[in-house]
N, C-alpha and C positions, 0 to 999 in steps of 0.2 A: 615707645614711651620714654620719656625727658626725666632724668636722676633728681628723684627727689633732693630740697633741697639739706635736709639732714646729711645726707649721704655726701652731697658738694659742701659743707663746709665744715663737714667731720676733723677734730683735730689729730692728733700722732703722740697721744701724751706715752712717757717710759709703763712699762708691767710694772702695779706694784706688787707683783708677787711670781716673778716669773718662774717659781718652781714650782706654782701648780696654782690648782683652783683656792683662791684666797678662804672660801668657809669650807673647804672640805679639807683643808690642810690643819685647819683649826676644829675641826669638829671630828678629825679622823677620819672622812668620808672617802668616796674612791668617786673616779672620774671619766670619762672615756676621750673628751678633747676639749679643747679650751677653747673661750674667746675673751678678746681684750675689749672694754669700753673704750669707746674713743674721746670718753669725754675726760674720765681720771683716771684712766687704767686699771680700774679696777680687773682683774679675773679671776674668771669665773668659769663653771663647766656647763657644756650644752644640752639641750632636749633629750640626747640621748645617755645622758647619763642621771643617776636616778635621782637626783637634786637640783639638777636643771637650775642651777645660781646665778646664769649667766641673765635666764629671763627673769629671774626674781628680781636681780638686781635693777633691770629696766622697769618692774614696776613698781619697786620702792624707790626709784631717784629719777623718774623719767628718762633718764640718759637714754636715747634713741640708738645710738650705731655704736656695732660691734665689729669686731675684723677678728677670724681666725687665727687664733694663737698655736697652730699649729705650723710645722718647718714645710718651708715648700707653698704654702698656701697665705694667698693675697686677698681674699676675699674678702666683702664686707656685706653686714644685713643690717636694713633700719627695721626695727622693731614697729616702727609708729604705723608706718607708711608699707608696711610689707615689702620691700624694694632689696633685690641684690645690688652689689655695685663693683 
């Protein structure tokens, strides 16, 4: 299967919040991993953590691609397209 093309023209924008999940920092909340938008870096925390902001954030602003904001890990997920990359 051929990477969507979210995925190929996903940008690298900075964390704007690289100490943690941008609303659970703000709201007091707790987190389990991060993932950064690749559109304005928002981040945000994952599925498995219980506010899941990272997918909120994909369907308040469409921003489609996410990359692991965790150390070590390279990955990325389109939201839109269901696609790793």
């Amino acid at each position: 299967m051929a990477m969507c093309e979210h995925l190929i023209q996903a940008d690298d924008p900075e964390a704007r919040t690289p100490e943690g999940c941008e609303e659970c920092l703000a709201e007091g909340g707790r987190w389990v991993h991060l993932r950064r938008c690749l559109d304005c870096g928002h981040i945000g925390c994952c599925d498995s953590s219980p506010a899941k902001h990272a997918t909120a954030h994909f369907h308040g602003t469409g921003h489609p691609v996410v990359q692991s904001f965790e150390r070590g890990e390279t990955w990325r997920w389109c939201y839109a397209d269901s696609q790793m990359g």
